[in-house]
N, C-alpha and C positions, 0 to 999 in steps of 0.2 A: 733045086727050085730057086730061081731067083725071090729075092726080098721085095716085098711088099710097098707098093710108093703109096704113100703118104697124103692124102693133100691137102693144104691148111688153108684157113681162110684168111685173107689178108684185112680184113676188119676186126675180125675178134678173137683168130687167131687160133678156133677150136678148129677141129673135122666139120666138113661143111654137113652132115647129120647131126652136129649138135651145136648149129647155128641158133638153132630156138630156144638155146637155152641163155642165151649170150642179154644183154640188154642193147642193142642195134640191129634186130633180126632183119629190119624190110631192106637197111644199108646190104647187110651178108645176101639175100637174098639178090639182091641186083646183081653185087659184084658174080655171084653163082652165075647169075642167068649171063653176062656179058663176059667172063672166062673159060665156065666150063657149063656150056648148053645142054650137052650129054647126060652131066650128073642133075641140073634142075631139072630136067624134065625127071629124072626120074625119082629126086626125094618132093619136087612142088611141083609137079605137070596137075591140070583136075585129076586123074586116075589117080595118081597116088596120096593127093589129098582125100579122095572119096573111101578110097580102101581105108585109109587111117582115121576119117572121119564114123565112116562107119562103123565101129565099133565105139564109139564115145557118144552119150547123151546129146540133147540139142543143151542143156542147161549149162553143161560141163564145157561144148564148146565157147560159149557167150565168156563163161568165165576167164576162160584161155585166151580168149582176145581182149578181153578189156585187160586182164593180167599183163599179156605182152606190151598192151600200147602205155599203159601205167610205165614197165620198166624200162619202156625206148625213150617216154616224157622225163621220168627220173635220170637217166643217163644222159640226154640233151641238157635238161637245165646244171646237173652236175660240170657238164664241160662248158656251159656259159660261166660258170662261176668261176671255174678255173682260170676262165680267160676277162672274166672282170677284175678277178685278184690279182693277178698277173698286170695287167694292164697298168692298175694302179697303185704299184710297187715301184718305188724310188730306190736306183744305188744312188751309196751318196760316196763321196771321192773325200778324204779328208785329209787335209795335209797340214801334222803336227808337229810344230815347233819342238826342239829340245836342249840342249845346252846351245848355245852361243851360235855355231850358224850349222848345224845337227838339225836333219828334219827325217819323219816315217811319214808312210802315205798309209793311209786307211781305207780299205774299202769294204760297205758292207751292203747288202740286199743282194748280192750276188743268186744268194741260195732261192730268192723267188722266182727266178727265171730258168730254175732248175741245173745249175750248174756248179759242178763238182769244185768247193773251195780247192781242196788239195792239190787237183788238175791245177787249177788258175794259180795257185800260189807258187807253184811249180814255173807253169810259162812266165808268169812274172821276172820268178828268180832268175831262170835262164835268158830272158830278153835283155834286161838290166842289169845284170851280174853283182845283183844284190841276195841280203839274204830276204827270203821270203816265211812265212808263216801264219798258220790260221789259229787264229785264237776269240777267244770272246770277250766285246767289247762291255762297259759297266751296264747296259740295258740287258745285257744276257745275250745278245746275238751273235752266228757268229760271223765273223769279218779276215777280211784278207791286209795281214799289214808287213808293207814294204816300205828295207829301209831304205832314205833316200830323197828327195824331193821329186817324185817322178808320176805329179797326179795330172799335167799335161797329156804323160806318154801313157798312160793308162786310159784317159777317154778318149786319146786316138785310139787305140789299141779296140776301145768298146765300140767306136764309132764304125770300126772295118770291119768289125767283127771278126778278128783276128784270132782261131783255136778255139778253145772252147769256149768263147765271149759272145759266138752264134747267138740272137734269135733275143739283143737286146734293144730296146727302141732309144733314139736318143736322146728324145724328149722326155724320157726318164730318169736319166744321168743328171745330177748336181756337186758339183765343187765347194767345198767347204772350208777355209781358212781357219784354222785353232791355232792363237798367237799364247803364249807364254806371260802370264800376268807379272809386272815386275814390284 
């Protein structure tokens, strides 16, 4: 017997039979109805709403629906948030003086734009063939710091979106000078 295919929802990722359990059901729903027509008519055609419906209260459904549209509203405003934090999350590029004419470059807020320090310290090291590493700077964050004077070639680097620096705005990026008190 061949093996069983599979087929997932591209919204939420379940079996599209347990789309309704997801917090995006009307989204999963579309995408159903404009990929696979076949299978919405037969878990959401009326027929198969009414056979399902039929056995459940008129009370019990009211509650189902307000239930749903509560955790589509909860899962909307959750991804606004997401994308207000995001938004207004600053790297900041910091290039620190150290003996005599010795500089590291600092970078930190990387991690709010969802990108793997280790990745980025990584392509760093290897663009610059410097050493690279993540550590945490005295506010507790953690930060990418490379040695070098090289906080130019890193907000080009941000600005191309070069690797994994994808999906950063540029109007978020600042440079910071940290001189050496004498």
């Amino acid at each position: 017997t061949p093996p069983v295919q599979v087929i997932y929802c591209a919204v939420c990722t379940f079996p599209p039979e347990y789309c309704e359990f997801g917090s995006s059901f009307t989204r999963c729903k579309e995408w159903l109805k404009e990929e696979h027509p076949d299978l919405f008519d037969k878990y959401y055609s009326e027929d198969a709403l009414q056979a399902r419906l039929g056995t459940i209260s008129l009370e019990a459904q009211t509650k189902l629906e307000k239930d749903t549209a509560k955790k589509e509203a909860k899962a909307e405003a959750k991804a606004n948030a997401e994308l207000k934090k995001k938004m207004a999350s600053q790297v900041i590029i910091k290039r620190i003086e150290r003996t005599k004419r010795k500089h590291v470059t600092s970078i930190y807020g990387l991690d709010a734009f969802g990108i793997d320090l280790k990745k980025a310290a990584k392509q760093f090291a290897s663009k610059f063939a410097t050493g690279a590493s993540v550590t945490k700077n005295p506010q507790g964050q953690d930060e990418v710091v490379v040695q070098g004077d090289v906080s130019d070639e890193v907000l080009e680097m941000i600005e191309q979106g070069v690797g994994v620096l994808k999906g950063i705005p540029e109007d978020n990026v600042e440079i910071v000078e940290d001189k050496k008190k004498k």
